[in-house]
N, C-alpha and C positions, 0 to 999 in steps of 0.2 A: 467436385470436391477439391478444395484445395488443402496444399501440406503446409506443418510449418516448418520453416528455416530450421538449418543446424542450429543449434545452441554453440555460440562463441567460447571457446574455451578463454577459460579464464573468468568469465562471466559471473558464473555463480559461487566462486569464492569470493569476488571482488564486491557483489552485494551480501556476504555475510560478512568481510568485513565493515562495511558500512554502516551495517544494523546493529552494529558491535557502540557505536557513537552516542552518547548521551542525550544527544538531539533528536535522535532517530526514534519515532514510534513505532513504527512495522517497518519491514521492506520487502517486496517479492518482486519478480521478474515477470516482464509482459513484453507484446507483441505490441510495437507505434500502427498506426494506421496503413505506412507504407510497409509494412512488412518487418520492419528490424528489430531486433532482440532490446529491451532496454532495461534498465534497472526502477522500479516503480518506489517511492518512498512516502511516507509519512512522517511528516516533521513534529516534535509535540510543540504546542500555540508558546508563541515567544512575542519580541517586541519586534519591527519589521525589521528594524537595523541587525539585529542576531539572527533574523532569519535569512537575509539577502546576505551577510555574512558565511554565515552555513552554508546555502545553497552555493557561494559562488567557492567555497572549499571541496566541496563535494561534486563538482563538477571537474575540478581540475585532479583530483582523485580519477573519476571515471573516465577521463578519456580515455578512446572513441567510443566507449558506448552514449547513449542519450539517457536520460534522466526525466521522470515525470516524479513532481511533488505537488504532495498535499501536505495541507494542514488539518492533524486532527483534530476531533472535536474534546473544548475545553474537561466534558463532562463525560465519562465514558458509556456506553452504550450498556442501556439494562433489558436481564431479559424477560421475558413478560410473553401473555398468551398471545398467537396470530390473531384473534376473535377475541377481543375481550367483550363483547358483548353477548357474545354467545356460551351455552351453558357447555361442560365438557362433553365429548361424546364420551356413551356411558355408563352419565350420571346424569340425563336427562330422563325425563318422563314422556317427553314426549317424542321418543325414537319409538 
């Protein structure tokens, strides 16, 4: 079983200033594949140039932590049944 790293001080103020940014759709904090604490963001859809803009302000904000960004999606996420083909459980007849 492995543990995870300390949490970097400083860290988790430094991603809610971030998410504070107009640019910013979420933000939370994750673990990179080698192990390191990083700051994780969601960019809202922009034109590349504002975005490559963005990102490279937001990178010189975070040093030394690392940075993973996405782009969200233009259309936000509806919620709706896991089985929409299926009837609710019940309110089926045939349970």
């Amino acid at each position: 079983m492995s543990t995870l790293p300390d949490r970097p001080a400083g860290i988790k103020e430094l991603n809610q200033s971030i998410s504070q940014l107009p640019t910013v759709d979420s933000s939370g904090l994750t673990i990179t594949s080698d192990g390191q604490w990083a700051i994780q963001l969601w960019l809202k859809p922009a034109d590349d140039d504002v975005i490559q803009q963005v990102k490279s302000d937001i990178l010189q904000r975070c040093t030394p932590y690392p940075v993973l960004f996405e782009i969200s999606d233009e259309e936000p996420m509806r919620a709706g049944p896991a089985y929409p083909d299926r009837e609710r459980a019940g309110f089926s007849s045939s349970w």
